[in-house]
C-alpha positions in Angstrom: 26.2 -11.3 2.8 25.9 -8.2 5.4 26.3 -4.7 4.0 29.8 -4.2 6.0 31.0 -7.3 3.5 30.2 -6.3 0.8 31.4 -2.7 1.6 34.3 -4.7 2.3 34.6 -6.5 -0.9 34.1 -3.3 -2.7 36.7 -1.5 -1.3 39.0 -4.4 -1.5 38.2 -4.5 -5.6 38.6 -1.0 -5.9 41.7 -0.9 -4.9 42.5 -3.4 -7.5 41.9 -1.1 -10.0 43.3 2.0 -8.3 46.4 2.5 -10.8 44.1 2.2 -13.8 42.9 5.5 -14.5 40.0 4.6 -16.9 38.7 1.8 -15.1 38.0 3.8 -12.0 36.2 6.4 -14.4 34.0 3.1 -15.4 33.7 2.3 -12.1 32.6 5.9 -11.2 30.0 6.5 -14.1 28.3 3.1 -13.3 28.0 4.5 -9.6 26.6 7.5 -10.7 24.4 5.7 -12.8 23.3 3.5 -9.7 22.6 6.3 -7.3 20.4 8.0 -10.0 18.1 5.2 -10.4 17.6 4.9 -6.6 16.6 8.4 -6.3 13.8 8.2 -9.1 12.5 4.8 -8.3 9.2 5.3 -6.7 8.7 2.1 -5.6 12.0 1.6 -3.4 10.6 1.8 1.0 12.3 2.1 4.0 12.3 -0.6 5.8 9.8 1.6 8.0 7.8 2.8 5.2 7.1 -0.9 4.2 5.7 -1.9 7.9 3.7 1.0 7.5 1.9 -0.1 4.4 1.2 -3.6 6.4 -0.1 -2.4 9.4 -2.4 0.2 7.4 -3.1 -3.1 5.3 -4.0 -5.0 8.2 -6.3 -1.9 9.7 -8.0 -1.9 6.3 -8.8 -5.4 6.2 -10.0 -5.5 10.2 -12.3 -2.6 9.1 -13.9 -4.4 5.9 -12.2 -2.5 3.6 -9.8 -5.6 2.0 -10.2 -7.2 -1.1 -9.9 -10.7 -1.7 -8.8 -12.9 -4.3 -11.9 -15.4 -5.2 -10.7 -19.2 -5.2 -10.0 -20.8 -8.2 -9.1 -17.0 -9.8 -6.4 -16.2 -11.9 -4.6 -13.4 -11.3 -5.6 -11.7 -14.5 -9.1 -12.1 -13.4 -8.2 -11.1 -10.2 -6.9 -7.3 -11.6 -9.7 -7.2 -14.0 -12.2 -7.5 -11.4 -10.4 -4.7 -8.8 -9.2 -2.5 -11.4 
């Protein structure tokens, strides 16, 4: 589903509930709530920021500088041994 659909179907279920006072307050609250975890989550990218990190991931690993998971390893073992 695209964004402009399910803008769409938000709107459309809005307006549902635009008589009812205290659902819309519900509604509002949990938006609120929404927007404020986007804001502090640190690990949310642009779409621009995340191609950024693979090309510089890419450069790294043409210069040597990449670090590679052993066959056979675990992914425990793995962290252990980078960490």
């Amino acid at each position: 589903m695209t964004a402009i659909q399910l803008n769409a179907e938000i709107l459309r279920n809005l307006g549902a509930l635009a008589e009812d006072e205290s659902m819309l307050k519900r509604v509002a609250k949990y938006l609120r709530k929404l927007v404020s975890e986007k804001e502090v989550d640190p690990t949310l990218l642009s779409k621009e920021e995340f191609f950024a990190r693979i090309d510089e991931a890419r450069e790294q690993i043409k210069r040597g500088e990449g670090i590679e998971m052993l066959p056979n390893e675990s992914l425990d073992e793995f962290l252990q041994r980078v960490g």
